[in-house]
C-alpha positions as CSV (number, residue, x, y, z in Angstrom):
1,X,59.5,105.5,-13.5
2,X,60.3,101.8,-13.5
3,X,60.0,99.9,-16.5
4,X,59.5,95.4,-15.5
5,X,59.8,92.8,-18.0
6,X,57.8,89.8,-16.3
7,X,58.0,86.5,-18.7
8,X,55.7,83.8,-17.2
9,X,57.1,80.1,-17.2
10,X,53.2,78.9,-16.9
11,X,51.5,77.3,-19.4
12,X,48.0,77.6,-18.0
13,X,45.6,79.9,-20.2
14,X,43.8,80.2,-16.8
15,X,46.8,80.7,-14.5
16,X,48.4,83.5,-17.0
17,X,44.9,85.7,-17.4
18,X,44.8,85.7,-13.8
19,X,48.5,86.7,-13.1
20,X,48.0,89.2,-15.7
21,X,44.7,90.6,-13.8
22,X,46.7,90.5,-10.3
23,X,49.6,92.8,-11.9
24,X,47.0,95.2,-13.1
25,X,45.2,95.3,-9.8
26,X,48.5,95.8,-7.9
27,X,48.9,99.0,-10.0
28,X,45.7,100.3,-8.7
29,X,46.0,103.3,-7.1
30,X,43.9,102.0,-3.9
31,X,40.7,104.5,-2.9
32,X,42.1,106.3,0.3
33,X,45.7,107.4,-1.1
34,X,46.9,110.9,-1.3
35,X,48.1,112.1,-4.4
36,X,51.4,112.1,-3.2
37,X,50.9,108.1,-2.4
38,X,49.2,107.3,-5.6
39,X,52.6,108.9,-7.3
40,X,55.0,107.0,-5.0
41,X,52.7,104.0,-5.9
42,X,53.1,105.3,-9.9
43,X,57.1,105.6,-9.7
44,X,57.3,101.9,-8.2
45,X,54.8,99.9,-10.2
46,X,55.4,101.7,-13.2
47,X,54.8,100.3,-16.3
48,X,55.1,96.2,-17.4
49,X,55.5,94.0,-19.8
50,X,54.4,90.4,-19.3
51,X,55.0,87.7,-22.0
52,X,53.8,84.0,-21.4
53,X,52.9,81.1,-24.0
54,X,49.8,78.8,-23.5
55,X,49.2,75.5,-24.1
56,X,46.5,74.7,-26.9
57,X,43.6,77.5,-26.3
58,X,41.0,79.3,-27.6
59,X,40.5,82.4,-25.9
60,X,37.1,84.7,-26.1
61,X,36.3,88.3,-25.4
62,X,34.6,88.9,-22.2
63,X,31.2,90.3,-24.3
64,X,31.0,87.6,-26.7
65,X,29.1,84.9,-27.7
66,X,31.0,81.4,-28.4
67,X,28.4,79.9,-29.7
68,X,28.8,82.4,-32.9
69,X,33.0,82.7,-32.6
70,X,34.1,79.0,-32.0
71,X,33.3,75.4,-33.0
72,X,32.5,74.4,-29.3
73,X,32.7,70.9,-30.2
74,X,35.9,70.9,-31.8
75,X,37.2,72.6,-28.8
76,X,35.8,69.7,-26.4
77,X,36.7,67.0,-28.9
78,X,40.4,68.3,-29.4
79,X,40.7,69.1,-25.2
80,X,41.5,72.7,-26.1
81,X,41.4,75.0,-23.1
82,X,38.3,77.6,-23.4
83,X,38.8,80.9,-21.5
84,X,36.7,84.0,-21.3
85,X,39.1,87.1,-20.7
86,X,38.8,90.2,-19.1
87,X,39.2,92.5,-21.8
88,X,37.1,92.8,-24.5
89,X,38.1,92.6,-28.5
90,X,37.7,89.3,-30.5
91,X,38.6,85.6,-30.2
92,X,41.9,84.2,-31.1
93,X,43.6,80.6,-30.8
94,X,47.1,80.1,-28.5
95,X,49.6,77.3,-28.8
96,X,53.3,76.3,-28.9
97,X,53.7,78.6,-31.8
98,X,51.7,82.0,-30.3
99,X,54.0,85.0,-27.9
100,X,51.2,86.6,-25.5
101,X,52.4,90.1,-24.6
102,X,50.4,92.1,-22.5
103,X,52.0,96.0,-21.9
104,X,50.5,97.2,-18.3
105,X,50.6,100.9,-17.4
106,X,49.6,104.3,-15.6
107,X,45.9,105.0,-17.2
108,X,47.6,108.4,-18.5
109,X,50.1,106.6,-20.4
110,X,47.1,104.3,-22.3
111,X,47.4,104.6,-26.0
112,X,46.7,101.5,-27.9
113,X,49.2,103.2,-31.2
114,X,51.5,103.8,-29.2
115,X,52.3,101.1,-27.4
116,X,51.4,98.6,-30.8
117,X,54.3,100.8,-32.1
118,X,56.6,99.5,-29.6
119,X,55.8,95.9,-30.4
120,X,56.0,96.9,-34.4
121,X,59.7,98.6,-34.1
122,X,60.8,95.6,-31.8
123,X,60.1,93.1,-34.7
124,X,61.2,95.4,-37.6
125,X,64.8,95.2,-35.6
126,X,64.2,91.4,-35.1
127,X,64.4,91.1,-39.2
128,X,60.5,91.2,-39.4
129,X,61.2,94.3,-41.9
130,X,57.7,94.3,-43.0
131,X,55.4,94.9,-39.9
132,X,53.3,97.6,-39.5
133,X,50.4,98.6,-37.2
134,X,47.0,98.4,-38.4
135,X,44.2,101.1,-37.8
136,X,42.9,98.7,-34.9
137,X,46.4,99.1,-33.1
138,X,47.1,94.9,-35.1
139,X,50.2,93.7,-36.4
140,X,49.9,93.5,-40.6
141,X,52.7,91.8,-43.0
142,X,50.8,92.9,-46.2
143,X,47.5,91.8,-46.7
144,X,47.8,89.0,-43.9
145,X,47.7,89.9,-39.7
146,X,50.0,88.5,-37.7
147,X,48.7,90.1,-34.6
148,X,45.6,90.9,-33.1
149,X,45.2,93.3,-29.9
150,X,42.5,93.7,-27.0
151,X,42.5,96.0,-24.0
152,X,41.2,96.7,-20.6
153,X,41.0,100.0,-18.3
154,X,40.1,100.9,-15.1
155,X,40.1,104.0,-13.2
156,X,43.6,104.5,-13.0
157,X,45.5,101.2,-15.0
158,X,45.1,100.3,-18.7
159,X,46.9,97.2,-20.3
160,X,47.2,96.2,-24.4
161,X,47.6,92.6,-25.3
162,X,47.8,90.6,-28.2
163,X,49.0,87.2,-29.3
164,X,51.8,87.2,-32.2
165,X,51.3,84.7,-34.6
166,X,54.9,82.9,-34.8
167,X,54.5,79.2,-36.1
168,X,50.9,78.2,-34.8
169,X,49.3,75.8,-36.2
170,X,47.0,78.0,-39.1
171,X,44.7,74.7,-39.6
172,X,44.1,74.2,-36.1
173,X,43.2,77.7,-35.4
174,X,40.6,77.9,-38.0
175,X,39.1,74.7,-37.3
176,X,38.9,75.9,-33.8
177,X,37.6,79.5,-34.5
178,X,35.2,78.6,-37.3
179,X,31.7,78.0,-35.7
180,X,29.0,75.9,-38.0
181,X,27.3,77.7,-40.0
182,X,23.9,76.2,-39.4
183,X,24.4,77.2,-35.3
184,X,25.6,80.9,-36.3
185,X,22.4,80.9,-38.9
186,X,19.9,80.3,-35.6
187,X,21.3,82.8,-33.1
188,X,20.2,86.6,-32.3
189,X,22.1,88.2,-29.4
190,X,23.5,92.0,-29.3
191,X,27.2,90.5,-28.8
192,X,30.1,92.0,-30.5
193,X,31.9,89.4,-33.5
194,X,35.2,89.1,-34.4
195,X,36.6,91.0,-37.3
196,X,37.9,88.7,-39.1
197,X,41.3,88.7,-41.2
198,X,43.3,86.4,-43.6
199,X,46.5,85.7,-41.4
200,X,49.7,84.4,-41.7
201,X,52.9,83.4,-39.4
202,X,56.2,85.6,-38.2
203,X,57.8,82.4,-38.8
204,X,56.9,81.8,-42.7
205,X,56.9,85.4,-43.3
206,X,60.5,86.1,-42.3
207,X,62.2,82.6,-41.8
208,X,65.5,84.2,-41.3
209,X,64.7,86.6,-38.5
210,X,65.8,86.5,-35.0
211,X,62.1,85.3,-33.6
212,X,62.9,83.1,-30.3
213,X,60.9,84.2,-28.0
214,X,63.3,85.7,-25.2
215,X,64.4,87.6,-28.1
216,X,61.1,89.2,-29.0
217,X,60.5,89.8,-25.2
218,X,63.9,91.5,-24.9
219,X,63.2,93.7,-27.7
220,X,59.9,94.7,-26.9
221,X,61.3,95.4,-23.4
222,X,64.2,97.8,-24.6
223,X,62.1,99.8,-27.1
224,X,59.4,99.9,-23.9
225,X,61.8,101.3,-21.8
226,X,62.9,103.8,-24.6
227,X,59.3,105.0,-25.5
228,X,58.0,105.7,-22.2
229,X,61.6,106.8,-20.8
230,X,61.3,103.5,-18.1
231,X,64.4,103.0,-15.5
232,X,65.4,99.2,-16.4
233,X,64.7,96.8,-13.4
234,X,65.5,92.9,-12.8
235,X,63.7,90.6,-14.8
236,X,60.6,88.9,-12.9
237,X,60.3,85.4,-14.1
238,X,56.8,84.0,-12.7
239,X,56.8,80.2,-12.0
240,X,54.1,78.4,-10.7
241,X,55.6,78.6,-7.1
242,X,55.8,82.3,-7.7
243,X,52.3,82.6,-8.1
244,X,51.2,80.4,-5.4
245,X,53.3,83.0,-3.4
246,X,51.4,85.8,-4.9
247,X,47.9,83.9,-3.2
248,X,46.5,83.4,-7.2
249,X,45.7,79.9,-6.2
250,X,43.3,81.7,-4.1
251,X,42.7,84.9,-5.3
252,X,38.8,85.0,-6.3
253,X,39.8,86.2,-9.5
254,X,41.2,83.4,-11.0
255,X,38.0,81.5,-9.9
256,X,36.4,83.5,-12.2
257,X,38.8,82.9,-15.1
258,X,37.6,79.3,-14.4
259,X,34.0,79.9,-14.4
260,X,33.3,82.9,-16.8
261,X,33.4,80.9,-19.9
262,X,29.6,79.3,-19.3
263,X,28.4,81.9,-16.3
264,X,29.8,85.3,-18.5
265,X,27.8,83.5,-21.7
266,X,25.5,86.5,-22.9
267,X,21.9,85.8,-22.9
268,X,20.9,84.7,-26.8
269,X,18.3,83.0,-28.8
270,X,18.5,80.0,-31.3
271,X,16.3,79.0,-33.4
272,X,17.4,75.5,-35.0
273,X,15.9,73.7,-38.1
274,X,17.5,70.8,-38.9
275,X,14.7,68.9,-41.6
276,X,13.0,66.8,-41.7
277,X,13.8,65.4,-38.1
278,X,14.2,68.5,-36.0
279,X,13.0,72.4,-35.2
280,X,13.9,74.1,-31.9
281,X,13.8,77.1,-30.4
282,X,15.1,78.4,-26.8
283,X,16.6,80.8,-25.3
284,X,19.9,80.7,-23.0
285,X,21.5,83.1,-20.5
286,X,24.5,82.3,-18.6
287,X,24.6,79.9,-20.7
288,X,21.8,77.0,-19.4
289,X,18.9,77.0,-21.2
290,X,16.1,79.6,-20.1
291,X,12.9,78.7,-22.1
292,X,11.7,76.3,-24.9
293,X,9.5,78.2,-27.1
294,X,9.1,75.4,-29.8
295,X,10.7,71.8,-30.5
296,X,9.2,69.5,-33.0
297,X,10.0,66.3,-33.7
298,X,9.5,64.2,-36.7
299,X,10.6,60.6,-38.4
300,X,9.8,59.4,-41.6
301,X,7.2,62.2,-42.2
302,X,5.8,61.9,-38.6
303,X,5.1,64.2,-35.3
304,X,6.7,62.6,-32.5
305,X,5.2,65.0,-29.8
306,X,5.7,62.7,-26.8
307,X,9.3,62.3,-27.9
308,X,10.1,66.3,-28.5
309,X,7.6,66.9,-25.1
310,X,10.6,64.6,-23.2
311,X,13.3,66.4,-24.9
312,X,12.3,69.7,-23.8
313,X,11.8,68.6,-20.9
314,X,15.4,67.3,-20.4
315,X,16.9,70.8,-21.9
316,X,15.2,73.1,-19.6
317,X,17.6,74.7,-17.6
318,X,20.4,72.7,-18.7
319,X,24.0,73.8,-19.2
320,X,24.0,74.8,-22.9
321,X,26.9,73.0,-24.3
322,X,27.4,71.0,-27.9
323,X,26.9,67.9,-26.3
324,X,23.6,68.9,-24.5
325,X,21.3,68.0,-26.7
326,X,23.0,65.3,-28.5
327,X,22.5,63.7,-24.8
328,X,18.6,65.0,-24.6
329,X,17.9,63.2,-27.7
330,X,19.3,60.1,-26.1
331,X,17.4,60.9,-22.5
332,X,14.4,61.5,-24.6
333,X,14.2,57.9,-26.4
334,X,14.4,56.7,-22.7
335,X,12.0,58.5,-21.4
336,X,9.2,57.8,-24.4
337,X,10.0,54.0,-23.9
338,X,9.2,54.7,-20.3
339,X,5.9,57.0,-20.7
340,X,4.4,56.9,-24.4
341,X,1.0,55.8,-24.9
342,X,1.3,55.5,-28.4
343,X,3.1,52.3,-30.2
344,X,4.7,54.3,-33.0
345,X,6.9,56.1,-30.6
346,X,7.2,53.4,-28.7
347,X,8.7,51.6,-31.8
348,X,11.1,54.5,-33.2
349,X,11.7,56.4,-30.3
350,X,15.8,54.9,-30.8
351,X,15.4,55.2,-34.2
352,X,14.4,58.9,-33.7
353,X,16.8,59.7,-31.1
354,X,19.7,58.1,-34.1
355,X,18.0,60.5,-36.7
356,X,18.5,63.5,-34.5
357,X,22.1,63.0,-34.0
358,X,22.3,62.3,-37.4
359,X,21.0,65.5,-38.0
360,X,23.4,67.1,-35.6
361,X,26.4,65.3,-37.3
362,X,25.2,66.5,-40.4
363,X,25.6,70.4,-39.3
364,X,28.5,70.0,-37.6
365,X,26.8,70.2,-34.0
């Protein structure tokens, strides 16, 4: 069987899920082959090892909720790429300093130990003397991960990826991956959460080690090729002109990529109290705003229904993002200047709106 190291010259979160999806698709056996085809198919694809690096990113399992595993408005405040991926597993944050890897092989080879104990080895030989796998097939140096691992299988293909922590930036990450706790309070869905762990960085742990990059994915190649007893082929850089020869610019998968972060949102609740100015409650699936069973509105001790009545009003069925309602209370002040009978909202209705972001600010929403 053949054994490909691929090592992706794109930067694109997007671009390098997607090429990652197309490789695992082209290992598909395809419905109508013989047995004898789907083992010709077996010999040639044989098993892969992609490695890439994204720009800034926070990346999400496919089941979860980011609403309870990011700080969505760091992430648009900072321009940080937001990505839903295939696989399932927890979220993690990708820069400069973070080694994707994603090992791609037969179903009957799948077994998330064994193939975290290639990785382990590769760095052990690297000088990283102190990795060892975790009981979640991660990547420990003492008390502290340095690697964390998700998978996907289908009928007949299974790939393991993680992201090696090498020198990323440990504040950014948390700021990223650390929702507010006022949000997180409010929400009831059935998604899974990250398990999270103290980390730490390759790079601080072992300063002296041979970590480059095209030396980690060389050494996670060979002891691949070793383990599952792999006939070495040529190296497969992928470029962006490589993948627009591939037909990923088109391929309807990497439309999803693009889309699945607000459309793959699980349905959830949230039930906001933000006193004395706000309470809310709605409900959101696919990530726009469903229902509005309750929003109440008060400054300086006082109901502004007409006020809360505009803001629902503006929220209903909206896209569900951080900024959302800071622009409904806005929208709402307009629209009580425009339709309020009564001269108290028409005389705080800005002043409200200012309170309710204040409020917002004040949560870190």
């Amino acid at each position: 069987m053949r054994g490909w190291l691929v090592r992706s010259a794109m930067r694109s979160p997007y671009a390098n899920l997607a090429l990652e999806e197309r490789l695992m698709r082209d290992m598909e056996v395809k419905r109508r082959e013989t047995e004898a085809q789907a083992a010709a198919r077996e010999a040639l694809t044989g098993v892969k090892l992609l490695t890439y690096t994204n720009e800034p990113s926070v990346v999400i399992g496919r089941y979860q909720n980011q609403w309870k595993e990011c700080n969505m408005k760091a992430i648009a405040d900072r321009g940080l790429h937001f990505v839903r991926r295939q696989s399932g597993g927890g979220t993690v944050y990708h820069d400069d300093g973070c080694m994707c890897f994603s090992i791609l092989l037969p179903k009957r080879l799948y077994d998330p130990a064994r193939s975290i104990s290639v990785v382990a080895r590769a760095l052990r030989k690297l000088g990283a003397a102190g990795v060892t796998a975790g009981t979640r097939n991660d990547l420990w140096v003492g008390e502290n991960k340095i690697c964390g691992s998700a998978f996907r299988i289908t009928q007949t293909v299974a790939y393991h990826h993680g992201t090696l922590l090498l020198t990323s930036d440990l504040g950014a990450l948390k700021g990223a991956i650390r929702p507010p706790a006022a949000l997180v309070a409010g929400i009831k869905d059935r998604c899974p959460a990250s398990v999270r762990s103290p980390v730490t960085l390759l790079g601080t742990e072992y300063p002296e080690a041979d970590l480059a990059e095209d030396r980690i994915a060389a050494a996670i190649y060979d002891e691949m090729l070793a383990e599952y007893e792999l006939t070495p082929m040529p190296p497969a850089p992928h470029t962006p002109a490589v993948v627009t020869a591939l037909g990923l610019d088109d391929h309807p998968h990497h439309e999803d990529l693009l889309e699945l972060p607000e459309r793959g949102t699980p349905a959830f609740t949230l039930t906001l109290a933000l006193p004395p100015t706000l309470d809310l409650a709605l409900t959101a699936a696919k990530n726009r705003v469903a229902s509005v069973e309750a929003c109440a509105v008060r400054y300086e001790g006082r109901d502004m229904p007409d006020y809360a009545a505009a803001l629902e009003d503006y929220l209903m069925g909206a896209a569900f993002r951080h900024d959302t309602v800071r622009e409904g209370a806005l929208q709402a002040a307009y629209a009580t200047l425009d339709s309020s009978t009564s001269p108290y909202e028409q005389e705080h209705a800005i002043p409200c709106a200012n309170a309710v972001l204040d409020a917002l600010d004040a949560h870190g929403l």
